[in-house]
C-alpha positions in Angstrom: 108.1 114.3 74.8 108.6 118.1 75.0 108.1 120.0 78.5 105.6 122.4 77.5 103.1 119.4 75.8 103.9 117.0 79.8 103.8 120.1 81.4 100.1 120.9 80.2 99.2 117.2 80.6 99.9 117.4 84.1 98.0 119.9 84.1 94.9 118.4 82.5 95.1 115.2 84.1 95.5 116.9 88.0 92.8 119.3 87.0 90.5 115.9 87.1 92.1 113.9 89.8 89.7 115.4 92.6 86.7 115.0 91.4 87.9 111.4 89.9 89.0 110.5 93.8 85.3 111.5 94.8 83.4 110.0 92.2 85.5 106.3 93.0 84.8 106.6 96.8 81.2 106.3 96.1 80.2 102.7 95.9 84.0 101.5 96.9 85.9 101.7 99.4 88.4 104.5 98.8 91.4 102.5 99.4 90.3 99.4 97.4 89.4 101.9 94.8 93.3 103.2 94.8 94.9 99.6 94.8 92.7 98.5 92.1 93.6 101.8 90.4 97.8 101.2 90.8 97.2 97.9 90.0 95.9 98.4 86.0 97.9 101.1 86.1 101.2 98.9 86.8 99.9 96.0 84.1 99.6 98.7 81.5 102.7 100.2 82.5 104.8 96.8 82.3 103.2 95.5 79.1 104.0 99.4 77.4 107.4 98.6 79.4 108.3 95.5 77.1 107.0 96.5 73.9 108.4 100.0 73.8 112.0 97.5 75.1 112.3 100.0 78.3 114.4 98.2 81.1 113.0 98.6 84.0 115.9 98.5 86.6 116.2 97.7 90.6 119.4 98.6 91.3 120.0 100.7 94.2 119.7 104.2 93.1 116.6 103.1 91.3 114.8 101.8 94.4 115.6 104.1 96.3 114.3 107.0 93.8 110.8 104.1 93.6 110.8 105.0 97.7 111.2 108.5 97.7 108.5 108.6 95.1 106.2 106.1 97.1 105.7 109.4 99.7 103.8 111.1 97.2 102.2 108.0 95.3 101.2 106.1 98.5 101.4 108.1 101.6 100.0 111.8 100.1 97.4 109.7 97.6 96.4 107.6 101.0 95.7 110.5 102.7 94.0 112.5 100.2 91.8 109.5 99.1 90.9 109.2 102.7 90.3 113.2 103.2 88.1 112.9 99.7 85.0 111.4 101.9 84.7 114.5 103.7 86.2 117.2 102.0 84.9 118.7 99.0 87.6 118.1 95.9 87.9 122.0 95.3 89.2 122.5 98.6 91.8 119.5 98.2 93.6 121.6 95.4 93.5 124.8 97.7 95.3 122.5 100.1 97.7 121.9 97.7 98.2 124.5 96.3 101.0 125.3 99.1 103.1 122.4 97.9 105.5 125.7 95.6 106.3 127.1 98.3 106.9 124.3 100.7 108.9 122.6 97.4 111.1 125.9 97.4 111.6 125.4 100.9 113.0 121.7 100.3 114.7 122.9 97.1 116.8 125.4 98.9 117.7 123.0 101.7 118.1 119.8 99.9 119.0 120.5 96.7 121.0 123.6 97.0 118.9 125.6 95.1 118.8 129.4 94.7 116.7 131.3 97.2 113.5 132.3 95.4 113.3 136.1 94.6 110.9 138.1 96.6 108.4 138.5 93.6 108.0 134.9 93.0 107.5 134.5 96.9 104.8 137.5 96.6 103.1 135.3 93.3 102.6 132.5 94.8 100.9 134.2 98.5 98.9 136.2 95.6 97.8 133.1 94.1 97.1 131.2 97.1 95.2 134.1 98.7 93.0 134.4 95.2 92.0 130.5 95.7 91.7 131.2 99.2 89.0 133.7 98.5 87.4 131.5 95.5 86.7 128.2 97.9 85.8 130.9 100.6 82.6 128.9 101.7 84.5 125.6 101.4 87.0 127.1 104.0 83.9 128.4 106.2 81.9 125.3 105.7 85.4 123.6 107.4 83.6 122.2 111.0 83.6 119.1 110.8 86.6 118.1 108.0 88.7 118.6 110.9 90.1 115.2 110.5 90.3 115.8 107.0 92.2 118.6 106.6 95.3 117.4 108.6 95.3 114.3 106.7 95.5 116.8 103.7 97.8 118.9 105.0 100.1 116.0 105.9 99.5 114.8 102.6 100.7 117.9 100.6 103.9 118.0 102.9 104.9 114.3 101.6 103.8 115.2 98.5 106.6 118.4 98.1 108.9 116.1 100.1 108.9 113.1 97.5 109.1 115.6 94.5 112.5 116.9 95.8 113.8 113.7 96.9 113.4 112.1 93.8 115.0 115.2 92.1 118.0 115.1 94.4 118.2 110.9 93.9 119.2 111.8 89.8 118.8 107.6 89.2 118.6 108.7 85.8 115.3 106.3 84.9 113.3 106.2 81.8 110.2 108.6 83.0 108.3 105.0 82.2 110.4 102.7 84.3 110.0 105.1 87.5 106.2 105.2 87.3 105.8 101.9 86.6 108.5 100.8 89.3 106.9 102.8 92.2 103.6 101.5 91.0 104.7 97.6 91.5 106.3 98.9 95.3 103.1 100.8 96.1 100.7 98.3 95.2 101.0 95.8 98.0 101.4 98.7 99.9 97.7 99.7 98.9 96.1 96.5 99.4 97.4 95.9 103.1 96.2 99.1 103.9 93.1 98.4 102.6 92.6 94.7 104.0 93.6 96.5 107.4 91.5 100.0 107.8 88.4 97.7 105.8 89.3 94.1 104.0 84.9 93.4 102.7 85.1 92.3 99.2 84.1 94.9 97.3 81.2 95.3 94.6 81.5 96.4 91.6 78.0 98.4 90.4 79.0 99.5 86.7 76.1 101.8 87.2 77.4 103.9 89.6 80.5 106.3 88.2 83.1 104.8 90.6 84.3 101.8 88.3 84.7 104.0 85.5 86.2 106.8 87.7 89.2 103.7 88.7 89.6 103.2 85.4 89.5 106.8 84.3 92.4 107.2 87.3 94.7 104.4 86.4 95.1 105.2 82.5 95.1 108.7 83.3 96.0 109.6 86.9 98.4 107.7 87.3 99.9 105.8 84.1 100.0 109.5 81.8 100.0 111.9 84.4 103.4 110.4 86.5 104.7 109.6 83.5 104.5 113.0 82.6 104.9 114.3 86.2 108.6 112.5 86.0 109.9 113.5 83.1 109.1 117.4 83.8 111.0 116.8 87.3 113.5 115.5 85.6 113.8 118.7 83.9 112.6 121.7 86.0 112.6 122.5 89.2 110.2 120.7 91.7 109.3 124.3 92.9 108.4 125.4 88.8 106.5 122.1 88.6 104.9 122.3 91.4 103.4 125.3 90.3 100.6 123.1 88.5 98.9 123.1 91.9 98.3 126.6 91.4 96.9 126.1 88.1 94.3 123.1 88.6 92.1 124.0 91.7 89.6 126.5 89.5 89.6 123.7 86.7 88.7 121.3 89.6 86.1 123.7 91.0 84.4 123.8 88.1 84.5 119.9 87.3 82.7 118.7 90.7 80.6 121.4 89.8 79.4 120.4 86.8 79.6 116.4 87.1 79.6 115.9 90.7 76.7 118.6 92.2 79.4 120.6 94.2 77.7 123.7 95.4 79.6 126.5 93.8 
C-alpha cells in the first residue's frame, strides 16, 4: 500500500473514531463495547491472516513490539472509551491533538531523532491554538469532565509513548500480523476490565446505533485503520504521523454534529 493512500486512511478512519466511541457507549457498556469490538476485529484479522498466507509470529521481538503497542490499543483506547461518557468527541481530538509534539519529544530521546526545527514547533502550537479556539465552549463547558480529561490526557501520553516504542522495537512484522497480534493480547485484556469495572451481560438493541457503531469500529477502527496506522510508522516518523491528530478534530467536530446532536 502506498503512504500517501494509508496516510489518508488514517485519516478518514480517526476522523470517525470519536463520534463511533460515543455512539457505542449508548446502550453498552463502553468497555464491553471495545472487547466486543477487538474481538471481530482479531477474527477478521486472523482469517485475512491465513488466506493472504501472512505468518503471524511470537517470537520475542514480536511480542514485545504487540506490548509496546498494547499502550496505545488498550490503555489510551481504555481511557478514552471511558472519558467518551462525559466528554464530548470533539474535544477528545483537541486532546489529542498534543500527541506531535509529545511524539517529538519521545522521538528525540528514544529514538535519537533530530531536534524539530523551530518552525515546525511554532506549526504545531499554531495548530493546536486554532482547535483550541474552534472547541472554545467545549473547553469552557469543562466543569464537570474533570475526571475525564485526565483520563484523556493520560491516554494521549500512552498513546505517543506506544507509537515510538514500537518504532524503536524495528520487529520488522507484516503491518497485518502486528495488528492482528496486539489485537489477540488486548482482547483478554478488554474483557477482564470489563467483567471487573461492570461484568452485567449486555443487551444488544439493534435499534439503537451502538451495535452498528461496534461493528463500524472493528472493521474500520481498528482492523483498516492500525493496519494502516503500522505500516505508515513503519515508514515515517511517529512525530509526521502523528500529525493526523491535527488533521481529524474539525472532521470529528462536524460528524457529532451532524449524526450525534453535538452542539456546535
Amino acid at each position: 500500500m502506498h503512504v500517501p493512500v494509508a496516510y489518508l486512511t488514517v485519516v478518514l478512519v480517526w476522523a470517525t473514531t470519536p463520534l463511533g466511541i460515543a455512539l457505542s457507549g449508548e446502550t453498552l457498556h463502553p468497555l464491553f463495547s471495545a472487547a466486543a469490538r477487538m474481538a471481530l476485529a482479531a477474527s477478521v484479522g486472523w482469517a485475512l491472516l491465513k488466506l493472504l498466507r501472512i505468518p503471524l509470529p511470537w517470537h520475542g521481538a514480536a511480542l514485545v513490539s504487540y506490548g509496546y503497542a498494547l499502550l496505545g490499543v488498550f490503555l489510551a483506547l481504555s481511557l478514552s472509551y471511558m472519558a467518551a461518557q462525559s466528554v464530548p468527541s470533539g474535544l477528545i481530538s483537541v486532546l489529542y491533538g498534543l500527541s506531535p509534539m509529545l511524539s517529538a519529544l519521545l522521538g528525540q530521546w528514544l529514538l535519537q531523532e533530530s531536534a524539530m526545527p523551530l518552525y515546525r514547533w511554532l506549526a504545531c502550537a499554531i495548530a493546536l491554538g486554532g482547535l483550541a479556539f474552534i472547541f472554545l465552549d467545549d473547553l469552557a463547558a469543562a466543569e464537570g469532565m474533570l475526571a475525564g480529561l485526565l483520563m484523556l490526557l493520560a491516554a494521549v501520553v500512552l498513546f505517543s509513548i506506544s507509537a515510538v516504542m514500537v518504532k524503536r522495537t524495528a520487529a520488522s512484522v507484516h503491518p497485518l500480523a502486528q495488528t492482528v497480534g496486539t489485537l489477540v493480547l488486548s482482547l483478554p485484556l478488554f474483557v477482564i476490565t470489563w467483567w471487573l469495572l461492570d461484568g452485567t451481560a449486555p443487551v444488544l438493541d439493534w435499534r439503537s446505533p451502538s451495535p452498528w457503531a461496534t461493528l463500524y469500529l472493528a472493521l474500520f477502527g481498528s482492523l483498516l485503520g492500525f493496519v494502516c496506522y503500522f505500516h505508515i510508522l513503519g515508514r515515517l516518523s511517529p512525530s509526521t504521523v502523528a500529525l493526523i491528530t491535527l488533521i481529524t478534530p474539525v472532521f470529528a467536530l462536524y460528524l457529532g454534529y451532524g449524526f450525534n446532536q453535538e452542539q456546535l
